[in-house]
C-alpha positions as CSV (number, residue, x, y, z in Angstrom):
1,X,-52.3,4.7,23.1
2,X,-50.5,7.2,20.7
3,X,-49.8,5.7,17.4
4,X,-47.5,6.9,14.6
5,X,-48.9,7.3,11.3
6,X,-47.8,4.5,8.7
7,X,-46.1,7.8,6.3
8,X,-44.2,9.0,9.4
9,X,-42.9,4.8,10.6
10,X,-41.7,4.8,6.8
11,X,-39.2,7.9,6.9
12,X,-38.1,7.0,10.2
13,X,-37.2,3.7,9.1
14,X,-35.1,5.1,6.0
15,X,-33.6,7.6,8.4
16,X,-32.3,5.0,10.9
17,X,-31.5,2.7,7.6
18,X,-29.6,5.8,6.5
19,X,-27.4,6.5,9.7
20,X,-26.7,2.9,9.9
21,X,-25.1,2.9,6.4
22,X,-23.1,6.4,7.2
23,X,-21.8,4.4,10.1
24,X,-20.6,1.3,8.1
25,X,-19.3,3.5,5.8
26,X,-15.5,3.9,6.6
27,X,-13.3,7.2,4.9
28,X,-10.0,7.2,3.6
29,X,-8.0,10.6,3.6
30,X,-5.8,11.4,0.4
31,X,-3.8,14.5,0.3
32,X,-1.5,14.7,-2.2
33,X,0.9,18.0,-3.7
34,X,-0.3,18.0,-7.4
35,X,-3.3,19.4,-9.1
36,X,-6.4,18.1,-10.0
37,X,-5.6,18.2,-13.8
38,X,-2.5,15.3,-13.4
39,X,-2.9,12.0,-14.2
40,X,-1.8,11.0,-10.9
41,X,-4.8,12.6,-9.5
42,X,-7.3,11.6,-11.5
43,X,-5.3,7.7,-10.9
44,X,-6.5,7.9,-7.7
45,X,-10.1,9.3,-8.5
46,X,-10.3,5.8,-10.0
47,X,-9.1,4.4,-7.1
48,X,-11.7,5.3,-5.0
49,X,-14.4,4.6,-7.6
50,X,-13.2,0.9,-7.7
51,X,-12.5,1.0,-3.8
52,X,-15.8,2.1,-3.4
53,X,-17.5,-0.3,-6.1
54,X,-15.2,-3.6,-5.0
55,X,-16.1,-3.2,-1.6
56,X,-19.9,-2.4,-1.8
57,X,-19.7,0.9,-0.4
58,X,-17.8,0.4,3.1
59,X,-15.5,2.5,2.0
60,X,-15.5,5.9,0.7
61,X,-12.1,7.9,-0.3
62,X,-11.5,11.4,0.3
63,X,-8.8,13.5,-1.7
64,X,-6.9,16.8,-0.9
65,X,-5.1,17.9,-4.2
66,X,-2.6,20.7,-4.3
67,X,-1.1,20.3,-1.1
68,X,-4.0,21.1,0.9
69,X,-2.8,18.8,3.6
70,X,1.1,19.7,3.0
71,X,4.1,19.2,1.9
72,X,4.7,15.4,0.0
73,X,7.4,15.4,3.6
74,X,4.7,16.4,5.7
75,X,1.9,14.4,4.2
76,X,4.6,11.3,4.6
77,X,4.5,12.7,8.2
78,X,1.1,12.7,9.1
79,X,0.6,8.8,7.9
80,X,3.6,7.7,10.2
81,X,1.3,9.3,13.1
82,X,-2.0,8.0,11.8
83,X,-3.3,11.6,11.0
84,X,-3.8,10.8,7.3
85,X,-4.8,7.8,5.6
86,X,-3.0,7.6,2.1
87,X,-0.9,10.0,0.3
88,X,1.1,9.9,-3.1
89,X,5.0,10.7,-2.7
90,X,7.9,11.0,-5.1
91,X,10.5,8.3,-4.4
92,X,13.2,11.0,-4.0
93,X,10.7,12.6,-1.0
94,X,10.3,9.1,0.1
95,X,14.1,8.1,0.2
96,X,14.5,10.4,3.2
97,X,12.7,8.2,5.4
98,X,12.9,4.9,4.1
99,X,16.7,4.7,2.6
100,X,16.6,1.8,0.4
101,X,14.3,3.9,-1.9
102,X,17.3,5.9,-2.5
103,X,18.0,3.9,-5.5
104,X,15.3,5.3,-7.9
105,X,17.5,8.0,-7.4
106,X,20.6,7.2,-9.3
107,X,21.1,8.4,-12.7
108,X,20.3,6.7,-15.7
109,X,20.1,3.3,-14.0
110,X,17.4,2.1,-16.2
111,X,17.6,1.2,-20.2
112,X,14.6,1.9,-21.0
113,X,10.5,2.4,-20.1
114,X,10.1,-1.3,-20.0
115,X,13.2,-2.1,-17.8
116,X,11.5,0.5,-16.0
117,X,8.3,-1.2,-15.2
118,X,9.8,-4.9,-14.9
119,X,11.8,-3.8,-12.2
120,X,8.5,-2.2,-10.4
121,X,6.6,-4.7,-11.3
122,X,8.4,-7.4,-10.5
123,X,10.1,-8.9,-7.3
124,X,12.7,-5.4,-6.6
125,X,9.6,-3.2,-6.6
126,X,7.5,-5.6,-4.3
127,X,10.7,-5.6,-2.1
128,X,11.1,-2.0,-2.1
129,X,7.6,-1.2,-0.9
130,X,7.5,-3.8,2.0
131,X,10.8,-1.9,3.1
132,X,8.6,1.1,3.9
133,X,6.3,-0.8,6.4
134,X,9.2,-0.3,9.3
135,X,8.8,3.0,9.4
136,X,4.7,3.1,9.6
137,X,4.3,3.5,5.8
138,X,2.4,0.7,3.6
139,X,3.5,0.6,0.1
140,X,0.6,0.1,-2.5
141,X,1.9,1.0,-6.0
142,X,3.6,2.4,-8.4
143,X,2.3,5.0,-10.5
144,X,4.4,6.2,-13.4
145,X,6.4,9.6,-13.2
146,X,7.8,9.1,-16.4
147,X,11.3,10.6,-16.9
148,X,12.6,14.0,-15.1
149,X,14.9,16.4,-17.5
150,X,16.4,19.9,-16.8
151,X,14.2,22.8,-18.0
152,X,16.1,26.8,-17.6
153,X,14.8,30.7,-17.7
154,X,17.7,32.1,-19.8
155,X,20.3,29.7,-21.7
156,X,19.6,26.0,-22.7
157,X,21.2,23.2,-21.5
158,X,23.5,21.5,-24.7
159,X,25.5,19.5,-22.6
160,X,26.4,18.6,-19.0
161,X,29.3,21.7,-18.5
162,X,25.9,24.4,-19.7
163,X,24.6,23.6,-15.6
164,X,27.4,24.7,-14.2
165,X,27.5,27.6,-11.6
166,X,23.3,27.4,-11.9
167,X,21.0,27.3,-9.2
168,X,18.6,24.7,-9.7
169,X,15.8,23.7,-8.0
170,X,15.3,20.1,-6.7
171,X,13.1,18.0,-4.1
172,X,14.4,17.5,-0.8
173,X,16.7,14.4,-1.4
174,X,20.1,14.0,-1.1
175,X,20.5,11.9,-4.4
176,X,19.1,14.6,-6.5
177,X,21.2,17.3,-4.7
178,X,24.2,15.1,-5.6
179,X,23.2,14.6,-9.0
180,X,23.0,18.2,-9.6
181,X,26.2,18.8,-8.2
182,X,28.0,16.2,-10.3
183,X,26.9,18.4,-13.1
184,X,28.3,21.7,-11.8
185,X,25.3,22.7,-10.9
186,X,24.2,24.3,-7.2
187,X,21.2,22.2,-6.1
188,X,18.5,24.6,-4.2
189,X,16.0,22.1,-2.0
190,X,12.4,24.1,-2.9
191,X,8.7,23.0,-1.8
192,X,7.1,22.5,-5.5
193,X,4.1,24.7,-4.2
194,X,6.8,27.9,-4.0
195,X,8.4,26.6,-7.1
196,X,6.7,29.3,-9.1
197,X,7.0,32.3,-7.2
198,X,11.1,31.3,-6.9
199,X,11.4,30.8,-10.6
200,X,9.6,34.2,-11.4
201,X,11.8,36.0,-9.0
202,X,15.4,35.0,-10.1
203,X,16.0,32.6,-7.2
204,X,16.7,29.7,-8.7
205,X,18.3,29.5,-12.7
206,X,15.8,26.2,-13.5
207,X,14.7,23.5,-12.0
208,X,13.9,19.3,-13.4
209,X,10.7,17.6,-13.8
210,X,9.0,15.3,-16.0
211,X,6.9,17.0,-19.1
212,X,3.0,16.6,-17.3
213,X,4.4,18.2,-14.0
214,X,6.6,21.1,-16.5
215,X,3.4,21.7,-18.3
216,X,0.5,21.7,-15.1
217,X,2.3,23.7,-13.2
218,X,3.0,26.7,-15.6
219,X,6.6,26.8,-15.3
220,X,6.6,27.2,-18.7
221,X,5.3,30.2,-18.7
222,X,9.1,31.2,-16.7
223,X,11.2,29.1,-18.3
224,X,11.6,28.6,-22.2
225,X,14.1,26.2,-22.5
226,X,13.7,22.5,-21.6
227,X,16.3,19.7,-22.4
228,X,15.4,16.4,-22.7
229,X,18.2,14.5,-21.1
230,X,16.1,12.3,-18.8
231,X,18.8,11.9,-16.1
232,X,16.3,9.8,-13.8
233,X,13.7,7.7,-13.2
234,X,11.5,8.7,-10.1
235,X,8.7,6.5,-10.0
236,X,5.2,8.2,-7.7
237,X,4.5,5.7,-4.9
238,X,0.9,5.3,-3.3
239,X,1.5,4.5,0.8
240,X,-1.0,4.0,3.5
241,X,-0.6,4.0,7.4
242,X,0.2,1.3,9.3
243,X,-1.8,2.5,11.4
244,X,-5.4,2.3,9.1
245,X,-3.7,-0.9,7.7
246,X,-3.0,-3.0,10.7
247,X,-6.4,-2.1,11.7
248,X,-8.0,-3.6,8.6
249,X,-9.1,-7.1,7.9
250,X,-7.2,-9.1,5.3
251,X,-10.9,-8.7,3.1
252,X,-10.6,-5.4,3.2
253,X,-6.9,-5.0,2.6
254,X,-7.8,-7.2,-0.2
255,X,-10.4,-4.5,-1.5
256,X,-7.8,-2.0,-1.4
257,X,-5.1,-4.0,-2.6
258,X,-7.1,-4.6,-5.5
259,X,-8.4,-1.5,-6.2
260,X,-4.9,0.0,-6.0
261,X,-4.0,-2.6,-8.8
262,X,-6.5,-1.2,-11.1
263,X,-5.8,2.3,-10.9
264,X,-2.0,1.5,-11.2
265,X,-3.0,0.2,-14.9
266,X,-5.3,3.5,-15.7
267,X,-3.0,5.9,-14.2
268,X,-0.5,4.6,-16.5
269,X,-2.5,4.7,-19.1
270,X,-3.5,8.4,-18.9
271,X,-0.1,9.6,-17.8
272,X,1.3,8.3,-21.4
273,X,-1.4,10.6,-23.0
274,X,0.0,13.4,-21.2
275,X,3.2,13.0,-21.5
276,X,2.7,13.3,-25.2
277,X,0.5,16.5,-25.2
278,X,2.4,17.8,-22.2
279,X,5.9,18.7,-24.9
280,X,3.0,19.4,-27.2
281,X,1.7,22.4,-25.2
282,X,5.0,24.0,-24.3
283,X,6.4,23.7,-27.8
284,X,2.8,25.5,-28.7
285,X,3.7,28.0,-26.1
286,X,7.3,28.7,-27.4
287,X,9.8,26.4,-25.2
288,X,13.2,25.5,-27.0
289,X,12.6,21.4,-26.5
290,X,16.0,19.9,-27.3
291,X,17.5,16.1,-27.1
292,X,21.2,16.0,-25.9
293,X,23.0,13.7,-26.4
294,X,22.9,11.4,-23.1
295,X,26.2,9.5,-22.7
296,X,27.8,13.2,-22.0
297,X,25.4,13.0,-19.0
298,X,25.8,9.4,-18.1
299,X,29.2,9.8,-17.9
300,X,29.7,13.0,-15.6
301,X,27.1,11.5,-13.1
302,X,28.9,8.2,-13.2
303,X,30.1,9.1,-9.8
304,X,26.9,9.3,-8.4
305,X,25.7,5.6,-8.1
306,X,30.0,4.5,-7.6
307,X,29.5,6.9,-4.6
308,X,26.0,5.4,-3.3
309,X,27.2,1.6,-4.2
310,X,29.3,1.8,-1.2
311,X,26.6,1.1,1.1
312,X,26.0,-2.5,0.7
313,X,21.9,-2.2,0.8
314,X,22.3,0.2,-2.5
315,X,24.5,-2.0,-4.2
316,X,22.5,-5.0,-3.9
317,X,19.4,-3.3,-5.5
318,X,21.7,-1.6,-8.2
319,X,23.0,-5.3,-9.5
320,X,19.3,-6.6,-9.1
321,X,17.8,-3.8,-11.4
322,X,20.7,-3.9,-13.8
323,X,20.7,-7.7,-13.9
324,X,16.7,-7.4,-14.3
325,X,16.1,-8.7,-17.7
């Protein structure tokens, strides 16, 4: 009778130990439209350590940075279809398919960074990610996107009237194209990966952004004025499928429940340490950085949330966020 040497039973055993733990192993596909160099990426790098750790290795997450995977539209796309596991979206991307979202929005509807995070943190922002779950999106978090200002090629921006006639580049969402326009200014919907190439070539006049995103993405290098008038408050939002989540158990939509938590707090961490060497670096680099003064701004976009407060749904998150205390 043929008999297997004790050496040979011994790697055979680790290699069927080994396929057995590939298998219970389960993968979670990221993609998301920024670099790896953002906080929001490396946010979610600590995501799927803690994922990983908390759950004792059944799970094992996967990220495609830099649009790899496309679009923040198309990425939103591919989770409602259950071709990608997780993404990371701008609410202004996100507004276009879940409409109460379109709140986040509205122009200077917040007081300040910690009216900011009571509101997400609290009650409205739990209610405004179980809205997404009706149109196959799972709302995990909140990571912070700080504030977005105007930043130009030629002329700064000293007050609201300075944007008029300008083409300027914003996200694919109807309340930044109306923000823009409240200004004067003639909104141009552009992917952020061509963002760039349309800036270098004349065909848009600036575009708006928080100081990280300004900064990693070299528009700087284009434009070298950048106005700090911080006409909104666009927070990033983590979402899963419906489709992975409904097929998890409640232990391990605990895990990533958790784990989502945790890199919520160190995203936020990190994104306020490069925020701050973000203005840094393009003041190094020889961008104008001015402060306006705001109420000029407040005022001319006044219309904007008057206009979106006619829809009931809106209205009722406006008074909740403004009556947040």
């Amino acid at each position: 009778m043929f008999k297997l040497k004790p050496l040979i039973v011994f790697v055979l055993l680790l290699s069927f130990i080994s396929c057995d733990q590939i298998k219970s192993t389960r993968i979670i596909r990221l993609g998301h439209g920024l670099n790896t160099g953002h906080s929001v990426h490396q946010g979610m790098v600590f995501f799927g350590e803690k994922l990983k750790e908390i759950s004792g290795g059944k799970f094992k997450v996967q990220i495609y940075p830099s649009q790899q995977l496309g679009t923040e539209r198309q990425c939103l796309e591919l989770l409602q279809i259950g071709s990608l596991d997780m993404t990371k979206v701008s609410a202004g991307v996100l507004e276009n398919f879940s409409p109460s979202i379109k709140v986040f929005g509205l122009p200077y509807l917040f007081k300040d960074k910690d009216h900011v995070f009571r509101v997400l943190d609290g009650p409205i922002g739990e209610e405004l990610l179980n809205g997404t779950e009706k149109y196959w999106l799972k709302g995990l978090g909140y990571y912070d996107s700080g504030s977005r200002s105007f930043y130009t090629i030629d002329k700064p921006i000293e007050n609201p009237n300075d944007l008029e006639g300008l083409k300027i580049r914003v996200m694919e969402s109807q309340t930044a194209i109306d923000m823009v326009k409240s200004f004067g200014g003639s909104p141009t919907p552009i992917s952020w990966g061509e963002l760039y190439t349309a800036l270098q070539q004349g065909v848009v006049d600036g575009a708006e952004n928080n100081p990280p995103s300004f900064y990693l993405s070299r528009h700087y290098e284009v434009c070298k004025y950048y106005i700090i008038d911080e006409h909104t408050v666009l927070p990033d939002v983590v979402l899963m499928s419906t489709h992975l989540w409904n097929d998890l158990s409640n232990q391990e939509q605990e895990w990533i429940q958790k784990a989502m938590d945790l890199s919520v707090v160190e995203q936020r961490r990190l994104w306020l340490k490069s925020e701050l060497e973000s203005l840094e670096a393009v003041k190094a680099a020889g961008v104008q950085v001015s402060y306006p003064d705001k109420s000029n701004f407040a005022e001319m976009s006044s219309s904007v949330a008057e206009q979106y407060a006619k829809d009931p749904l809106i209205k009722s998150f406006i008074d909740k966020i403004k009556n947040t205390q």
